[in-house]
N, CA, C and O atoms as a DFTB+ gen file, in Angstrom:
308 C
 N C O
     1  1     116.323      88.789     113.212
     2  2     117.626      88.300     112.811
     3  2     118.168      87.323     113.855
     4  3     118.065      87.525     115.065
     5  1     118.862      86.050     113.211
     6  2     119.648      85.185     113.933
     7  2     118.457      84.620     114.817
     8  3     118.823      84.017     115.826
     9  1     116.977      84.725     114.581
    10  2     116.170      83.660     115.382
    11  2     115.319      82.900     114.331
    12  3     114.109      82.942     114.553
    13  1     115.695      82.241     113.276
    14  2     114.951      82.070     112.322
    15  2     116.101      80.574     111.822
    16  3     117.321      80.700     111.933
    17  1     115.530      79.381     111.346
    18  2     116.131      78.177     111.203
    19  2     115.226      77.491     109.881
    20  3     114.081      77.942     109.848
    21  1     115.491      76.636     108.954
    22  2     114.939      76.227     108.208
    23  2     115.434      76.646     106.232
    24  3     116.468      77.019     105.677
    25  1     114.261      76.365     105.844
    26  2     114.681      76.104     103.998
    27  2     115.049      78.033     103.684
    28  3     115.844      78.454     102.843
    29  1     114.242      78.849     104.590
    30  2     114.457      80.164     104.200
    31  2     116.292      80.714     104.974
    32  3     116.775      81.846     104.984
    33  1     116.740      79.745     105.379
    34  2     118.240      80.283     106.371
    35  2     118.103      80.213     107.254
    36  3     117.189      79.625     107.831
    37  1     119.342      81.042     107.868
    38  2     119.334      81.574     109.725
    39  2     118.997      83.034     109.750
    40  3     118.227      83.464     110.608
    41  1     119.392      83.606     109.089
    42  2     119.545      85.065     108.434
    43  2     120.571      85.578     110.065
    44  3     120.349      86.182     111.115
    45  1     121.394      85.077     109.584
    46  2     122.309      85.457     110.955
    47  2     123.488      86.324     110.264
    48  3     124.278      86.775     111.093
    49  1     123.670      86.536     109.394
    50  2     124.572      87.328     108.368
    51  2     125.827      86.636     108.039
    52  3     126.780      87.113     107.423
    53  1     125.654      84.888     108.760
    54  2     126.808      84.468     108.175
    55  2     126.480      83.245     107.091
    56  3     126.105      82.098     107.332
    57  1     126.803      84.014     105.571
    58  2     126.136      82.654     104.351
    59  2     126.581      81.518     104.768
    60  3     125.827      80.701     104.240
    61  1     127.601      80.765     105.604
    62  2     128.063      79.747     105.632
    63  2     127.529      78.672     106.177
    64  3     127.955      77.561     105.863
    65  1     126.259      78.863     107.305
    66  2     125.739      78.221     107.908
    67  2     123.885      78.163     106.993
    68  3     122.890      77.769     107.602
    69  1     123.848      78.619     105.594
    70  2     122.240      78.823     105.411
    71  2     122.157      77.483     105.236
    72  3     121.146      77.280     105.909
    73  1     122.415      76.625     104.905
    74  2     122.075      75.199     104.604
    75  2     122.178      74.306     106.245
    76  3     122.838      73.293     106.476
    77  1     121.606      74.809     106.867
    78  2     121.360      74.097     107.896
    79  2     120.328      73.058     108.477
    80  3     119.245      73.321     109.000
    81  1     120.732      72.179     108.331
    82  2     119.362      71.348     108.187
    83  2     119.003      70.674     109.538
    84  3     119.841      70.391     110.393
    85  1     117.632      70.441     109.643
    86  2     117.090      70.134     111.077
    87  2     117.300      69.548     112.165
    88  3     116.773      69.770     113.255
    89  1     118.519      68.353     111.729
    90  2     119.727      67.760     112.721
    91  2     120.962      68.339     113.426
    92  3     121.682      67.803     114.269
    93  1     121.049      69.843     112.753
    94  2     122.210      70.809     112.546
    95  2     123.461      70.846     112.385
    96  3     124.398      71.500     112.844
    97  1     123.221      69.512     111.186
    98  2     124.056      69.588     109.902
    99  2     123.900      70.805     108.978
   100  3     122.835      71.287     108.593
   101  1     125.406      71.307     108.628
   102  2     125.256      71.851     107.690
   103  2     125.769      71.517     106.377
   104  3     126.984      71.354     106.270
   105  1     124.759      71.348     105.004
   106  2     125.148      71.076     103.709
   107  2     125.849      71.677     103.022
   108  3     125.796      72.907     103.031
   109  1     126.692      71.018     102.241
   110  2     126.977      71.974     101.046
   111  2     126.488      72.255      99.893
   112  3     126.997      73.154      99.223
   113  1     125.221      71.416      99.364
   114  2     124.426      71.676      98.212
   115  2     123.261      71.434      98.193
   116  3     122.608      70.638      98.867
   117  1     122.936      72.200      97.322
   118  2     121.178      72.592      97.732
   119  2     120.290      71.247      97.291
   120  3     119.067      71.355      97.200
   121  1     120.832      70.213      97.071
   122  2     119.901      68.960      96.679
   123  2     120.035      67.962      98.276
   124  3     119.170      67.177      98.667
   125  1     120.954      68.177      98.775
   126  2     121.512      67.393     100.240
   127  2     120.350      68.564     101.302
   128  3     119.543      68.064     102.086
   129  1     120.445      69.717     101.171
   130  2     119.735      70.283     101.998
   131  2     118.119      70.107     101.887
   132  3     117.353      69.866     102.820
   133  1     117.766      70.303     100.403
   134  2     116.155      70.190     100.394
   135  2     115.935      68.679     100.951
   136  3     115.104      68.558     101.852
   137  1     116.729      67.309     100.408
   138  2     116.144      66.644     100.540
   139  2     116.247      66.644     102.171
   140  3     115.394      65.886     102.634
   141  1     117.085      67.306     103.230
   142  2     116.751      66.792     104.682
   143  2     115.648      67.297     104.859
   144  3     115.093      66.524     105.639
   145  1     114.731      68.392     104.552
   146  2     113.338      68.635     104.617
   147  2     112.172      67.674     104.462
   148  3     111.244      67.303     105.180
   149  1     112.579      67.437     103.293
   150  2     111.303      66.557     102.885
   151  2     111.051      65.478     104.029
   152  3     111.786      64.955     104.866
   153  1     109.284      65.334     103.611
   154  2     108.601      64.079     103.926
   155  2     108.442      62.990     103.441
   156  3     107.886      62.743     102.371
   157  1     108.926      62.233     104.202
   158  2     108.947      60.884     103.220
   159  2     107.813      60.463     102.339
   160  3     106.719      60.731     102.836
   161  1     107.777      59.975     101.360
   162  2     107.038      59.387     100.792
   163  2     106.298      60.714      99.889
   164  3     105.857      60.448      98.771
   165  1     106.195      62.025     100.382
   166  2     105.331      63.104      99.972
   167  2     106.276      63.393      98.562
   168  3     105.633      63.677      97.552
   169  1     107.578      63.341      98.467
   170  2     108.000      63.872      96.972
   171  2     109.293      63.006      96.613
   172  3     109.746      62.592      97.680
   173  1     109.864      62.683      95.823
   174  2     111.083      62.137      94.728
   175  2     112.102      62.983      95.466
   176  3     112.111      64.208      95.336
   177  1     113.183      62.165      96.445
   178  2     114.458      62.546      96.468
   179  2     115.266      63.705      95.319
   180  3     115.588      63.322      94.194
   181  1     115.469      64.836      95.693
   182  2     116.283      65.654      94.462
   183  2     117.165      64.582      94.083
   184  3     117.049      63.486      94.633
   185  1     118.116      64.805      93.118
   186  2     119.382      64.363      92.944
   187  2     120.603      65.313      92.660
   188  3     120.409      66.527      92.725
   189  1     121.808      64.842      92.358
   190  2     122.563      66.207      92.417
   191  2     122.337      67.200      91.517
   192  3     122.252      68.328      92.003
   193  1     122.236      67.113      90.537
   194  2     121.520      67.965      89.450
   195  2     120.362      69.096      89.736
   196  3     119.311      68.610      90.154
   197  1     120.375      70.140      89.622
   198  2     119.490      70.822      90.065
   199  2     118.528      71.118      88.822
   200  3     119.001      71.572      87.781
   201  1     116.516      70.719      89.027
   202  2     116.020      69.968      87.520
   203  2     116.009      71.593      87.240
   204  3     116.522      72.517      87.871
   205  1     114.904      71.554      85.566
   206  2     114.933      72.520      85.240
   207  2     113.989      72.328      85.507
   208  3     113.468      71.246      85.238
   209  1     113.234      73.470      86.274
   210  2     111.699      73.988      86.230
   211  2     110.332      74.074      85.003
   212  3     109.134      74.131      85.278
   213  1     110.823      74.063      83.915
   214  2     110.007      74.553      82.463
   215  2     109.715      72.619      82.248
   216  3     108.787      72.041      81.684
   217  1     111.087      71.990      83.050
   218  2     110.711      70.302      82.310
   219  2     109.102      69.677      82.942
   220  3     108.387      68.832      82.404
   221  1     108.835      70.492      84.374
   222  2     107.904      69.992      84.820
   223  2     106.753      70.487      84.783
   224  3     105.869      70.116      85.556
   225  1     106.597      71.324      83.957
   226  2     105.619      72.477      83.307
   227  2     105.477      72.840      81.759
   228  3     105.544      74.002      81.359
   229  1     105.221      71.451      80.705
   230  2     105.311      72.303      79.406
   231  2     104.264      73.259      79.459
   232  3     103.287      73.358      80.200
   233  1     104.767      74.082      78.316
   234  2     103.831      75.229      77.914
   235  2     104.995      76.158      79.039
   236  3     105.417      77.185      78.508
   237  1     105.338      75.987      79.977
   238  2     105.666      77.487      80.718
   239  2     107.059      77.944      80.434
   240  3     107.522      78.901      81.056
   241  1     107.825      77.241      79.428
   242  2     109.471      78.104      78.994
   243  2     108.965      78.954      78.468
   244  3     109.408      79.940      79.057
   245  1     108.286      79.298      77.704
   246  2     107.619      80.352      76.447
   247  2     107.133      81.541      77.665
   248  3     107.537      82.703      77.633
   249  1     106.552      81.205      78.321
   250  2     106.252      82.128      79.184
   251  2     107.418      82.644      80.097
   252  3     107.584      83.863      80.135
   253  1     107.970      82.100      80.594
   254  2     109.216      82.812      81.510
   255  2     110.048      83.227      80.606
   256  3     110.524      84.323      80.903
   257  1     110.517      82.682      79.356
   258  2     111.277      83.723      78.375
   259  2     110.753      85.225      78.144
   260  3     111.393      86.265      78.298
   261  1     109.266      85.045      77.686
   262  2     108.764      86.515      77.779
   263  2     109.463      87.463      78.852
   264  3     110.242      88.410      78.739
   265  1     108.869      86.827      79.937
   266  2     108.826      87.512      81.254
   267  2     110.437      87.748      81.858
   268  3     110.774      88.558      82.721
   269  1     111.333      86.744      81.095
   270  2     112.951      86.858      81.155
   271  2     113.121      88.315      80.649
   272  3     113.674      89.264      81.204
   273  1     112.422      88.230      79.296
   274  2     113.196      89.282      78.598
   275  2     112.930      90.478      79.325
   276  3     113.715      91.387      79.595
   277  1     111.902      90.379      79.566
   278  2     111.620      92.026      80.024
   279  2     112.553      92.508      80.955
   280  3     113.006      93.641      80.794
   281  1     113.079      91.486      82.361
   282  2     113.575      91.588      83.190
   283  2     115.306      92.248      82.939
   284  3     116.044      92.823      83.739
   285  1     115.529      91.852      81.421
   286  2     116.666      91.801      80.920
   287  2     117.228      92.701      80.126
   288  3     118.351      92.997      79.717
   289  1     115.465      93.265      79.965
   290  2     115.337      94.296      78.922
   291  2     115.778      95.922      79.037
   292  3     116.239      96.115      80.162
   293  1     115.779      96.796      78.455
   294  2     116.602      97.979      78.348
   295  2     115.624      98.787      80.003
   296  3     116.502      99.595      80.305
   297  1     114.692      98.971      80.897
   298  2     113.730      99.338      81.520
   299  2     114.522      99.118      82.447
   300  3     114.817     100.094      83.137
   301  1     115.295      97.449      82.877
   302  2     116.192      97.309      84.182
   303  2     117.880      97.220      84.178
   304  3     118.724      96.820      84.980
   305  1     117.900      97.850      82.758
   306  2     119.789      97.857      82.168
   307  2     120.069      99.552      83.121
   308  3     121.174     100.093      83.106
């Protein structure tokens, strides 16, 4: 605890500082924070919008709905 920096937090128990990014700025949204990670050139700037996951994977909404439901289902009510 409280020795740990990066995309996983500080885990210092205070949420206010998890978006801390490697200059030690801290963000307020999770598209300003991922992108201070990234490597240039290695991936597409986020934008503010946070995408949907299933857009960059057809075939896999059908599958995480399954796997939604269960989660949702009477087993974890």
């Amino acid at each position: 605890s409280g020795q740990v920096r990066g995309l996983c937090g500080t885990f210092n128990g205070d949420q206010r500082d998890e978006f801390t990014t490697p200059e030690g700025d801290v963000e307020p949204g999770v598209a300003a924070f991922a992108n201070a990670f990234r490597a240039a050139g290695a991936c597409p700037a986020l934008g503010p919008a946070i995408p949907d996951p299933c857009d960059g994977f057809p075939g896999s909404r059908e599958r995480a709905e399954a796997a939604c439901a269960v989660l949702m289902g009477p087993a974890f009510q």
